[in-house]
N, C-alpha and C positions, 0 to 999 in steps of 0.2 A: 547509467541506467540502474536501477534501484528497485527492489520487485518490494510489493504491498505484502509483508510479512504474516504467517499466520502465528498466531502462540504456542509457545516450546513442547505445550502440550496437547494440541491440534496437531499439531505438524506429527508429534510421536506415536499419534491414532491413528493420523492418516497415513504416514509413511513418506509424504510427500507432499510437495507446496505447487502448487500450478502455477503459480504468480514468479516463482522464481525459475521455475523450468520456464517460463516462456520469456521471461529478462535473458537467461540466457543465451536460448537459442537465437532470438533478435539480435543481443550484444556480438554474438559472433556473426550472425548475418551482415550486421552493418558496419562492423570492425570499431566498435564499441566498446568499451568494460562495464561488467557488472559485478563490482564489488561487496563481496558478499561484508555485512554486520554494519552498514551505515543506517539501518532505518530498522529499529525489533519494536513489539507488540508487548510491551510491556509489562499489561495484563490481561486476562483473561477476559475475551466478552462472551456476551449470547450471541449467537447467529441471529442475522440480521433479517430475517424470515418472517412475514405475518409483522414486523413490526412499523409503527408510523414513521414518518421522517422525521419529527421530532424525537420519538422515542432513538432511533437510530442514530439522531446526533450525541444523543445524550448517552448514549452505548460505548463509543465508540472515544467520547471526548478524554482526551487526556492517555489515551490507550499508545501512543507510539513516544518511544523516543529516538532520537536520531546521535548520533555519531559527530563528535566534532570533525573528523574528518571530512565532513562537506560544506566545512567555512570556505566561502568562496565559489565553490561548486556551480555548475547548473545542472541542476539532475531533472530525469524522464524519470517519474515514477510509473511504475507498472503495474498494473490491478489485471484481473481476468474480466469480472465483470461489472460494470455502472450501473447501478440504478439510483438513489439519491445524490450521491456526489459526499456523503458526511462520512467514511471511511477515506476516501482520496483524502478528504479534508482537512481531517481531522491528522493524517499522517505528512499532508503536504505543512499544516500547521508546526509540528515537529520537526520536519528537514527546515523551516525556514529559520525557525525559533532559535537554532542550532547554527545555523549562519549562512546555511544555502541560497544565494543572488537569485536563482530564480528556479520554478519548481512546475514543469511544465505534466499533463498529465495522459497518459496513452493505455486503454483497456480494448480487449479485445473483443467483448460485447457490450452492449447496451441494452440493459432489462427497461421493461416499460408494460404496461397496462394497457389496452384499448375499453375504452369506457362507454 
């Protein structure tokens, strides 16, 4: 299990990464591990807020890299929330690129619009 990283400098603002508090407490729930440093955020993005899903993929693109430690692997990646899918994406792109067999994906909400 693998939490959707935030950057070294978000995480030192915030104090705290939701994505990886909640890998963990799952990992232990389901007698899991969540290895911490196989999936970082490379650089720094904007917050993904007000922005198009184009604009977002292209935010986002190239933003993770993964750990050769998940050559072979199949990892749960862990996000808090989904609303276009180009963050998973863009990080599942990363673990795979890296050598990970397969890159399954679990968030704990789903944003959405009613139009």
């Amino acid at each position: 299990m693998v939490a959707l990283p935030l950057h070294v400098r978000r995480f030192r603002k915030r104090k705290y990464d939701q994505a990886h508090l909640l890998a963990g407490q799952l990992a232990k729930a389901t007698g899991r591990t969540a290895p911490g440093g196989w999936l970082e955020r490379s650089r720094e993005t904007r917050r993904q807020v007000g922005l198009s899903e184009a604009e977002r993929a292209g935010n986002v693109a190239g933003a993770f890299v993964a750990s050769r430690a998940v050559k072979g692997q199949e990892v749960l990646l862990l996000d808090d929330v989904f609303t276009t899918g180009s963050t998973a994406r863009a990080a599942a792109v990363a673990l795979r690129d890296a050598g990970a067999v397969r890159v399954e994906v679990l968030t704990l909400a789903r944003a959405f619009t009613l139009a």
